[in-house]
N, C-alpha and C positions, 0 to 999 in steps of 0.2 A: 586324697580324700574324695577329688571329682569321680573317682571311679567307684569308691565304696558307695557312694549315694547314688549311683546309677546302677550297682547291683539290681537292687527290687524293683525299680522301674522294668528293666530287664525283663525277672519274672514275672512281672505283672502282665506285662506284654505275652511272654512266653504264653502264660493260663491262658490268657486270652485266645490267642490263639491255639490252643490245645482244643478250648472249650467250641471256637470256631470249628474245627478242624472235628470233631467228635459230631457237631451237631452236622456237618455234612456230609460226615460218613452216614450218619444216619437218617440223610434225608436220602441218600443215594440207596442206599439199601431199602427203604422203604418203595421207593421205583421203583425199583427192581421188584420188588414182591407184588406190586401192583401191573408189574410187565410179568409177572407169572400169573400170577392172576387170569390177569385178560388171557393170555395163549392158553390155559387150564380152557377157561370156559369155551373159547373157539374149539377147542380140541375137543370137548365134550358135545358141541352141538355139531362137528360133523361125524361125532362117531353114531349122533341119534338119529341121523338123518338115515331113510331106506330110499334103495332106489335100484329101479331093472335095468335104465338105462346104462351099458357102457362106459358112454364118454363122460357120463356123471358120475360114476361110478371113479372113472381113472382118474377126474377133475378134483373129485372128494379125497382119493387116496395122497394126491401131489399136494394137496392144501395142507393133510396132514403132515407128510411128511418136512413142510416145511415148517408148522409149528412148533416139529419138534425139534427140528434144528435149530429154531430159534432158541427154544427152553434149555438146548442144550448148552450153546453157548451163554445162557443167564449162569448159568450152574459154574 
């Protein structure tokens, strides 16, 4: 009988933690898009950026390229 009345405790516990578990996926994923976000916008202000110099030039291209590595590994 101890064990029939500790059934729904069980899954009360279980939801709970379901419901736990759902809300932290969804807070993780929400970072995430907020870490997309932000490397989106970096990536658009060094693509508006002009420039004749060079090594600003090469400084602009390596920033990008590492936004995008970033963005790549969010994906």
């Amino acid at each position: 009988m101890a064990s029939a009345l500790e059934s729904p405790r069980l899954e009360t516990e279980g939801s709970k933690t379901t419901e736990e578990e759902k809300r932290r996926v969804q807070q993780e994923r929400a970072a995430r898009e907020r870490q997309k976000q932000s490397l989106n916008l970096q990536k658009e202000q060094i693509l508006s950026q002009r420039t004749s110099s060079p090594l600003r030039r090469q400084a602009l291209e390596a920033a990008l390229n590492h936004i995008e590595l970033q963005l790549e590994a969010l994906d």
